[in-house]
N, C-alpha and C positions, 0 to 999 in steps of 0.2 A: 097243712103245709109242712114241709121236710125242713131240713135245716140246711144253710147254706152249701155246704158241703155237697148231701143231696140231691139239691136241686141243678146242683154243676153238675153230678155226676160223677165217677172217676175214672179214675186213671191207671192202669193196671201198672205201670213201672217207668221209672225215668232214672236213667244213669245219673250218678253223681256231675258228670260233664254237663250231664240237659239240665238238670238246677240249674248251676252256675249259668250255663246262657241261657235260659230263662231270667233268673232274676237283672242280669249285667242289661240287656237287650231289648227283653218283651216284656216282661210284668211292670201293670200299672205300677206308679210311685206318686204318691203324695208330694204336698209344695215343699217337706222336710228331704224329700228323695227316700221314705222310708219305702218299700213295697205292701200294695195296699191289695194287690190280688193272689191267686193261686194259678198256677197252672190249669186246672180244670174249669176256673172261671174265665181267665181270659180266652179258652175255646168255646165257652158256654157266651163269652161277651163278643167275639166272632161271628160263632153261629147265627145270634139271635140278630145282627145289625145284617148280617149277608140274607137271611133267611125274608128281611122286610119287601125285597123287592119283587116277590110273589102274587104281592098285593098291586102291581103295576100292571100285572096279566090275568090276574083271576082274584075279583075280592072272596070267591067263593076257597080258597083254598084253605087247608088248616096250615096257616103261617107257623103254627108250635109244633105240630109235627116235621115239616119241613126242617126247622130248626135244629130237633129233637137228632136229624139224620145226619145233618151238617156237623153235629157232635159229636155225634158217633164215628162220623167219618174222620174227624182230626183226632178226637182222645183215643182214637185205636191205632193210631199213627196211619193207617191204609194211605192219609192225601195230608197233604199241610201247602195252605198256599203261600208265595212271596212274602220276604220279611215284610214288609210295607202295610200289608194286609190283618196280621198275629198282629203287628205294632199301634195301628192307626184305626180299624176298624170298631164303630162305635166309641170313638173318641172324638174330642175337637181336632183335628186336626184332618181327618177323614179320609186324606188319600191313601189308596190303598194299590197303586200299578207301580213296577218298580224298572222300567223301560222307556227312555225316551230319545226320540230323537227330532233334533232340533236344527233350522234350517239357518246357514251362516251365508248372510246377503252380500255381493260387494261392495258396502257402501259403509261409511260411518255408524249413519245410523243402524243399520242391518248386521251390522258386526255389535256394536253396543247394547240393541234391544237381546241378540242371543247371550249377551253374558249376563245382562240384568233376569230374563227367562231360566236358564240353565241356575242361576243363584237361588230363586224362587223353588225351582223343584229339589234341586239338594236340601234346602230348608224341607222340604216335606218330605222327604225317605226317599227318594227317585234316584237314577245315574243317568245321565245324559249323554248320548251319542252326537257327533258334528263331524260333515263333510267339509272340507275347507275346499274344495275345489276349484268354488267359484270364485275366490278370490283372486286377482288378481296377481301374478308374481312381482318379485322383489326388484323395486328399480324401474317398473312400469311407470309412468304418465301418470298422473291421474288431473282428467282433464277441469275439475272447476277448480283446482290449486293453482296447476303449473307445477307440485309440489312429483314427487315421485312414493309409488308404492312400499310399503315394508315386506310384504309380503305373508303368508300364510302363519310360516313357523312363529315371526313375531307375533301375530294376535293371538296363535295360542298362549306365550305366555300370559298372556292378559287374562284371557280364561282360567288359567293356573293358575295365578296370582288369589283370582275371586274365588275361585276354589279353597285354595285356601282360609280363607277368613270364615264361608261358613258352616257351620258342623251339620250333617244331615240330619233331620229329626231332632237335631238339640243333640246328638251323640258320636257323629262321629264327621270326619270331613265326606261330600261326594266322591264319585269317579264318573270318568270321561271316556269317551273314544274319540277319538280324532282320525278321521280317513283322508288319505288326500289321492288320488287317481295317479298313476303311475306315468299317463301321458302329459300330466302338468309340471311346466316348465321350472320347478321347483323341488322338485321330486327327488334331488341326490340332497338337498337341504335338510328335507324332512327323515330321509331315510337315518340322516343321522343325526337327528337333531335330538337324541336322549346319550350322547356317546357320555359329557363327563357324569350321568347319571343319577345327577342334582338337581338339575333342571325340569321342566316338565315332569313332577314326580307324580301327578295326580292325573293323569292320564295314561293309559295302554295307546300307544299308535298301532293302526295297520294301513298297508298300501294298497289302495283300491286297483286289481289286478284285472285286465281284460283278455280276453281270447285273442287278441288280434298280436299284444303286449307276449303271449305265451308262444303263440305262432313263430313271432319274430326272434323269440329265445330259440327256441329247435333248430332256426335256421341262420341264429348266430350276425341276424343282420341288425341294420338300423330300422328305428324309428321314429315318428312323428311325434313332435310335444307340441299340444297346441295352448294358445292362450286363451283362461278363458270369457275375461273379455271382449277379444275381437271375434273370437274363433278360429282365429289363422294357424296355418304353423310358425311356430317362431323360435323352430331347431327342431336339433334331431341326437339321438344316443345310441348307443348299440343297447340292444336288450340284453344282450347275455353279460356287458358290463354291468349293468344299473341292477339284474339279478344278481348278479356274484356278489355285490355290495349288499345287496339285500340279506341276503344271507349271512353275509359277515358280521353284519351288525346283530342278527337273531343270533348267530352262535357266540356273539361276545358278551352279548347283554341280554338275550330275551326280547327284544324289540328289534325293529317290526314286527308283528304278524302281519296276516295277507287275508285279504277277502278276495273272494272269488267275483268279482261286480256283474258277469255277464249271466252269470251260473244264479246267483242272487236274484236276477231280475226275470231269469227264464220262468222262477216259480214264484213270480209278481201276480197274486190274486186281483189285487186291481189296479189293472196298466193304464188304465182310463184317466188314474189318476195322477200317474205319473210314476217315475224312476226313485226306485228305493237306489241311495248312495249311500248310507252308515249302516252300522248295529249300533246298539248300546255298549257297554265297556266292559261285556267279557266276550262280545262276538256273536252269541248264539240268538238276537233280536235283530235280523234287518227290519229298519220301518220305513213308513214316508216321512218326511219333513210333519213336524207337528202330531205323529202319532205317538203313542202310549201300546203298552201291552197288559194284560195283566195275567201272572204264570205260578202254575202251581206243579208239584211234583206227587207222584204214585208211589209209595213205597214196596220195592216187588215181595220185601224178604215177608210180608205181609198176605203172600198169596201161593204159601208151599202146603198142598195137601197129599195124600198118601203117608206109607211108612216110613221111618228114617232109614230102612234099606233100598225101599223103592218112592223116593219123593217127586214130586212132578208140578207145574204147576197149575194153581186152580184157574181155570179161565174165566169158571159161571162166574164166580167169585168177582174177579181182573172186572170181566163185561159191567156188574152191577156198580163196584167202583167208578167205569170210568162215564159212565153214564152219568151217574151223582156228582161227579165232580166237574165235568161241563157245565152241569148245569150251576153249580156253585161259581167259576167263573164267570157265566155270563151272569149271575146276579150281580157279580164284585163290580164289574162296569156302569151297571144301574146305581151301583152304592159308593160308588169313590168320588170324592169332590176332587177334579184335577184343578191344579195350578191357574191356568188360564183356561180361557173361552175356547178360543184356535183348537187347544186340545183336546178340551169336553170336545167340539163339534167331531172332529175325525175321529179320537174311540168310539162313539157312537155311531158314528157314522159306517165303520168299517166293524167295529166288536172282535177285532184279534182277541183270540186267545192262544194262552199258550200251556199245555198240559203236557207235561212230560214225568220220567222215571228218577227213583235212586234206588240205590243199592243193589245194584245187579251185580258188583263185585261179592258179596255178602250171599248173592242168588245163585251165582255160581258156584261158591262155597260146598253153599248147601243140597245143591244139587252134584255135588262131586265133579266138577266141568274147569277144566284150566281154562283160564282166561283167555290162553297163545294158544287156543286150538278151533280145530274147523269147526267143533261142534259147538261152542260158545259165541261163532256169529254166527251161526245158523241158528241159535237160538234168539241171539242179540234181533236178528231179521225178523224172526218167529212173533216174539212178543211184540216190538214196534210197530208191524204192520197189523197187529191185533190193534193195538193205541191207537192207532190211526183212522182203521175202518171204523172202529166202536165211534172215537169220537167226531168220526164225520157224520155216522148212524146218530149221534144223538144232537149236535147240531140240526140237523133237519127235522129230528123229532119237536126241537125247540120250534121252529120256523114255522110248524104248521100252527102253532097255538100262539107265538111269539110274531111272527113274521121275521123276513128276511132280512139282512142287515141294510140300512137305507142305500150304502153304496151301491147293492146288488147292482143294477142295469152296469154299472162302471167295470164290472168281474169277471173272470173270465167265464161266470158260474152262467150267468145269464145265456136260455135258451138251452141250456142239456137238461135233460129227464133225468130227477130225482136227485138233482141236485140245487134243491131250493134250501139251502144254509142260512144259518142264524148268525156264523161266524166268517169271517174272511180265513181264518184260518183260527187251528186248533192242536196244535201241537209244537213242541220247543224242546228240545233236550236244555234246560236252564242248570246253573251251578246252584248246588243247594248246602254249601259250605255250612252254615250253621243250622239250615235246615235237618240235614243227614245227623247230625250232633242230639238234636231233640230227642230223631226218631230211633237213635239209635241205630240207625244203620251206614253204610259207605256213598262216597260221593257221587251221587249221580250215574254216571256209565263208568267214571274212572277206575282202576284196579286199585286195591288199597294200596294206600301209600309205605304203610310196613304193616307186619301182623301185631309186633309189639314194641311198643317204644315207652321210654322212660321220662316222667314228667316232674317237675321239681314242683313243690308246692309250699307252705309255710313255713318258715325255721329249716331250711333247707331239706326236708324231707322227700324224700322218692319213692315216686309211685309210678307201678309198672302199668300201663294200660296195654289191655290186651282184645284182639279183637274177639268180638263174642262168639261168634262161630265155631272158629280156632279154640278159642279156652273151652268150648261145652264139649267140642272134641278130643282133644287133651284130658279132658277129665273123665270121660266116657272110655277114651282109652287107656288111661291109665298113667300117661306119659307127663303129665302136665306138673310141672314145678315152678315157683319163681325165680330158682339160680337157673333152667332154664329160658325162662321166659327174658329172663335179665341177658342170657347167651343170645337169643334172639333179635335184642332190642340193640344190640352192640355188633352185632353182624349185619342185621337191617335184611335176613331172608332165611329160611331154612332151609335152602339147600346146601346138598351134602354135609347137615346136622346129624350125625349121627343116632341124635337122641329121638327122631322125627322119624315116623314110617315112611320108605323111600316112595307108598304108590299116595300121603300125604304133600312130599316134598311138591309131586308135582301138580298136586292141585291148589296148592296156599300159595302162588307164585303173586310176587309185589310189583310196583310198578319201575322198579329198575331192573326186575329176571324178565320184564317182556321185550321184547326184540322191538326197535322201534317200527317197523313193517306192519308188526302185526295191533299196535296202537294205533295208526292211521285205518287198518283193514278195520278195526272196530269201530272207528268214527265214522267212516263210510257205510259200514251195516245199519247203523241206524238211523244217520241221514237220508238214506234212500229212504227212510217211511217218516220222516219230516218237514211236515208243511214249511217251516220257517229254518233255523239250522240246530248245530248242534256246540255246545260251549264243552271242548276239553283240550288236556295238555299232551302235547307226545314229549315226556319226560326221557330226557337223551344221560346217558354217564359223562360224568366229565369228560372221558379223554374221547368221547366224539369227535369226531371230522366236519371241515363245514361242507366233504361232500355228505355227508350222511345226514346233513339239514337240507341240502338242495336235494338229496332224494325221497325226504319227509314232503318237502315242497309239490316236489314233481307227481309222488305219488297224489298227494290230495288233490290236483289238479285233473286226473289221469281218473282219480274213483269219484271225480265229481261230489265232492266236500265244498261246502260254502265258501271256507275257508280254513287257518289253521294255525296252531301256537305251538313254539318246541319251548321249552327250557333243557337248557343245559348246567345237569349238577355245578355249581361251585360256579356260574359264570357273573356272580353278583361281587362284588368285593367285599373280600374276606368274608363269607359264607361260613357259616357255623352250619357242618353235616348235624342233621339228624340222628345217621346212624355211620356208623364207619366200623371197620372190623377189626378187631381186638388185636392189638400188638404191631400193626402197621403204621406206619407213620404216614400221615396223612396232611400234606401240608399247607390248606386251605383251612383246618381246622383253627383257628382261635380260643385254646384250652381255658382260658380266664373270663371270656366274655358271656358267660352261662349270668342270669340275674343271681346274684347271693355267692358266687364264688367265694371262698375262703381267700384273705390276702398273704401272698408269699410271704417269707419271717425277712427277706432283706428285698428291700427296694432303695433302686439310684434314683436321683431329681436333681430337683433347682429349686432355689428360692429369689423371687425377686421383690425388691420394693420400688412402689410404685404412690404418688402424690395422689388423694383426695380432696375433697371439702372437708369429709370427716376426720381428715388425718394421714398418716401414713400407713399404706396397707400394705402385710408382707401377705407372700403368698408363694406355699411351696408345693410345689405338684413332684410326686413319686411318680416313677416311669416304668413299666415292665417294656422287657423286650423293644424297647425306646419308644413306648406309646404313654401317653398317660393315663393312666390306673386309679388316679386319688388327688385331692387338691386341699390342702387346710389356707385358711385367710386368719387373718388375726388386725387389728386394727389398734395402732399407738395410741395412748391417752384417747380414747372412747369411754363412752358411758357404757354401762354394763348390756344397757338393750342393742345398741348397734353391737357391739360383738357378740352378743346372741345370736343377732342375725346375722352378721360375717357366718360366724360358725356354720348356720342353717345352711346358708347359699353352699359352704364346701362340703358339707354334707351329703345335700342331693345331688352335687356334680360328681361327687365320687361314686354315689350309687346308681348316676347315670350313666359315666364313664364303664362303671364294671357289667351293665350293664348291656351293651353293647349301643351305647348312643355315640353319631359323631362329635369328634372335638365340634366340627364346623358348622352342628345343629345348636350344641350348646350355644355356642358363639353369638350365632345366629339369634337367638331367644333372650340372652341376656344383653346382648349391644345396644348402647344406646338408652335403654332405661335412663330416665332422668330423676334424679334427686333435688333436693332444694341449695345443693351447695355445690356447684357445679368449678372446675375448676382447672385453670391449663396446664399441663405438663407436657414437654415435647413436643411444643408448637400445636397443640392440639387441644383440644375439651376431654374431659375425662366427666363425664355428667353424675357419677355414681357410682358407688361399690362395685354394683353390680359390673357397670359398665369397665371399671377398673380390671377386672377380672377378665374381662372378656376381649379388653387390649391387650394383656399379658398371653396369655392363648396363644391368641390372632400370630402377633409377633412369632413367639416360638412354631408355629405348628400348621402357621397359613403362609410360608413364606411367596414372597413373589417370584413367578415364572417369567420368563425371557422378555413378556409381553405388558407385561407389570402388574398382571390380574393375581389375586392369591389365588397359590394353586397349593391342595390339601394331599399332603402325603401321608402315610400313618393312617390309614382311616379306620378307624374301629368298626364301622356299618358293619354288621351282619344280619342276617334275615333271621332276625329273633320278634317276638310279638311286641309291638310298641304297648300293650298294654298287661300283659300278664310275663311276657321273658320268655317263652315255652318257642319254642323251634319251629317255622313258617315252614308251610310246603307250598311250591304251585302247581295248581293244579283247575281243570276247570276255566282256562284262562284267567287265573288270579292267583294272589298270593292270598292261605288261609291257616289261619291257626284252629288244631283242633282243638284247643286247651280250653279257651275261653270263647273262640266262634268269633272272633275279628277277622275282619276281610276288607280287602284294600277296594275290591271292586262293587262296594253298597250293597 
């Protein structure tokens, strides 16, 4: 026998980034929270639990061999499937699909069983997709009250709410999607129902978009909203107003996106079964009510053979991957304990899979191919419809020895020749935010987000990340520096860098030198060769147009895309750029809200006191730029432990303020806390220090609007990582940090 090490096998290399999210994320942890595995054991403790279900089709099979391949396929990075999967696989906890979508009834009960349901799977690593459709609109009847309806957008908060409270897997909160059909009576609510951008924070919306809905836009007329309780009509809108809204809300915030509903349901493997109305909550999973997925991605930068003058890719190579990694899939469905019964029946019943690609930004690289050009989707076409055949080819290969998926007769499969599938479907372009981090390569089909950017780390230290392709090239030619790499991270492109060869410039191109046309033209290449859809962003410059989101719109509709997400630079409040180019004033930027910033030598404030139980508390918050920066508390005649903890509380508010956390989160977090000495000031309870602090705030900085609701001016929010500080991109329909592998969408 070897020794452990050994017997895992290893690992040829993992960036300093893949530690970190390894240990933060996937590596076992003891009841201390110490890390109790390795990186090569947790693929060897993958392997060996996905590899069991071999033994369901063939006791005759060498289950250690099997195993032995499943290892080799993840520690070589070639495949790595769904976090759920590296997380939960051969653990108590078991489940391993990270897709679901779950069916919202119009009833009490059927609104309540989905939020108790959707709770249950965010507890196990899952994100949960819902159509609200069926509910009833706002102000309807509801006939065993007499009482009248809320309406859709209200139950979602409720969802939100529960959302909230629990963390997925023990680490982090769920995500959501929410669709609601464009012809429902309700639908200018919803469109803008994330405007003060506080609200529903744990959900992505999109508006479920029909052909008829698009028709009626072209032709600038009205339409039909029906309820969908009765079924009637019960009004009408013009479609090119209810789109122009639509739009305005994506170009202000990022919300809606749009599903394609009729385009989704054309490539409905089993209609028998009924009408797919959601995705999951980055868009690229349509399911049925009660279905699961389970999805893994192909690493390409893992399959370049030839010279480095003439590189090309390996296909033999590609073929034998995707064949072993189908099969890996459909073991994972045998191997995941899902949540509920409902669900076990329908993944089983149907056995989606979903295998898709990363790093083709990284692929292009290396193959010398701009990403904005004809020959990089014609490649984009080339490889997908490889993905596709192969793993339709190895589906069926399953089917002859597996048999067919029980839904068969329900498919559209039933009765054509030689297409007896194992799978309902087999291919997903999925977001692999912290996946692509492991494997060291770029996100999924995305172009990289910058070639180099600058990451703050301990004691304020900076460190240049740069991407690998770029840096081996840089060094091969010669050109490579960190005063340039640091020019590159502050420019955020190297065009027209002087220090950059010009036939370089134009192949290292990032995701703000692509023309947004040709991001939608990419999304389109590779959803033509996808069973299910495709999850990415068409990253717009700030000073876009919202006609240049209606012709993002139009285009996707037009190249037959499922559907589709823009963000727009700086459209978040007060947005911290990632990159910005040197010496321009850039006035979205927020220069002080970086985590660890240095504090200015003079800062203006206020002090006020305010009555406790424990006493009288002073507290004076310093203010940059009229925002607050910093808070000290101090506490009259206290014993020495309570002003310890005064001190602690101003502490962390300061380092959560410089931080980029809102006044209106802290507020939020500390209100209310009760102490044992509670006590009234200003016709009011003041329950605790804490809560003392959090009424001085309030007052200053949540004044009330016309309406008498606080309304928060000054907001500090920037898209910085709630857990490490490091600068959020979106991308993939999500926000993702590459620092640490936090991601908003599970």
């Amino acid at each position: 026998m070897g020794t452990k090490k050994e017997q895992a096998g290893q690992i040829d290399f993992l960036t300093e980034n893949a530690k970190t999210v390894l240990e933060r994320r996937y590596l076992k942890k003891d009841a201390s929270g110490k890390i109790c595995e390795s990186p090569e054991h947790m693929f060897r403790r993958v392997a060996a639990h996905i590899a069991k279900a071999e033994k369901n089709y063939d006791t005759a099979t060498d289950v250690r061999e099997i195993e032995d391949q499943f290892y080799s396929l993840m520690a070589e990075f070639r495949f790595l499937p769904n976090s759920p999967t590296l997380m939960n696989a051969g653990r108590s906890l078991g489940q391993l699909a990270a897709c679901f979508v779950l069916p919202v009834e119009d009833s009490i009960d059927g609104i309540f069983d989905a939020v108790k349901n959707a709770a249950t799977i965010h507890k196990s690593g899952g994100g949960t997709g819902f159509s609200f459709s069926r509910l009833r609109p706002e102000n309807s009847k509801v006939g065993s009250t007499g009482g009248v309806a809320s309406g859709p957008v209200s139950f979602m908060k409720i969802f939100n709410i529960a959302t909230e409270q629990v963390k997925q897997g023990g680490t982090r909160r769920g995500a959501n999607m929410a669709v609601l059909r464009v012809d429902h009576p309700d639908i200018m609510t919803f469109i803008t129902c994330k405007n003060n951008k506080k609200e529903l924070n744990n959900f992505n919306i999109s508006v479920g978009v029909t052909d008829e809905f698009m028709a009626a836009v072209a032709q600038k007329r009205d339409y039909d909203l029906i309820d969908p309780h009765s079924g009637k009509m019960s009004g009408r809108l013009n479609a090119d107003a209810v789109y122009n809204e639509l739009i305005s809300q994506a170009w202000e915030t990022g919300d809606p996106g749009i599903i394609f509903l009729d385009e989704i349901n054309r490539f409905n493997t089993t209609p028998g079964l009924g009408d797919m109305e959601s995705t999951n909550p980055c868009g690229e999973q349509p399911l049925l009510p009660m279905e699961a997925c389970n999805l893994g991605s192909i690493n390409l930068t893992r399959f370049i053979t030839g010279t480095k003058k003439q590189p090309e890719v390996d296909y033999e190579k590609l073929l034998e991957t995707i064949h072993l990694s189908v099969r890996f899939l459909d073991n994972t469905i045998d191997m995941s304990r899902y949540p509920m019964d409902e669900i076990d029946r329908m993944v089983k019943g149907n056995r989606k899979i979903g295998l898709g690609i990363m790093g083709f930004a990284d692929l292009l690289y290396m193959l010398d191919t701009p990403y904005d050009s004809e020959e990089a989707l014609a490649l984009a076409k080339e490889i997908m419809s490889f993905v596709q055949t192969e793993s339709h080819k190895a589906s069926c290969d399953l089917a002859k020895t597996r048999g067919v998926f029980p839904n068969f007769d329900h498919s559209v499969f039933k009765g054509k020749k030689g297409q007896q599938r194992r799978n309902a479907t087999t291919t997903t372009i999925a977001p692999t935010g912290t996946l692509s981090i492991i494997a060291g390569c770029s996100s999924g089909i995305e172009p990289a987000f910058a070639l180099s950017y600058v990451r703050t780390v301990m004691d304020n230290d900076r460190l240049i990340e740069v991407n690998p392709v770029f840096k081996r090239l840089a060094i091969d030619k010669d050109f490579y520096s960190d005063a340039l790499m640091e020019e590159i991270a502050e420019n955020g492109t190297v065009k027209g860098n002087l220090n950059v060869p010009s036939d370089l410039q134009k192949v290292f191109v990032t995701a703000h030198d692509i023309k947004p046309e040709h991001h939608i033209k990419m999304q389109a290449a590779f959803q033509k060769y996808t069973d299910n859809a495709v999850s990415k962003t068409v990253n717009l410059p700030h000073d876009a147009t919202q006609a240049d989101v209606r012709f993002i719109y139009d285009q996707a509709f037009k190249l037959k895309c499922k559907g589709v997400t823009i963000y727009r630079d700086g459209s978040k409040d007060n947005q911290v750029l990632s990159v910005s180019k040197k010496g321009e004033k850039v006035e979205e930027k927020d220069d002080f809200l970086l985590a660890g910033q240095q504090r200015p030598q003079t800062l203006e404030g206020f002090t006020e006191r305010i009555k406790t139980g424990m006493g009288n508390l002073y507290i004076t918050v310093s203010e940059y730029k009229g925002r607050p920066f910093e808070l000290f508390a101090t506490v009259g005649k206290s014993g020495k432990s309570t002003q310890a903890k005064t001190e602690a509380i101003g502490r962390l508010i300061s380092l959560a303020l410089r931080s980029g956390i809102t006044v209106d989160d802290i507020i939020g977090q500390i209100s209310g806390i009760r102490g044992e000495h509670a006590i009234f000031q200003d016709g009011g309870l003041v329950y605790s220090i804490p809560d003392a602090i959090a009424k001085v705030l309030e007052k200053r900085y949540l004044p009330k609007n016309g309406n008498g609701k606080k309304q928060f001016k000054n907001n500090l929010k920037s898209d910085l990582c709630p857990e490490c500080g490091q600068a959020i991109i979106f991308e993939e329909g999500c926000k993702t940090c590459h620092s640490c592998g936090y991601t908003k969408c599970g």
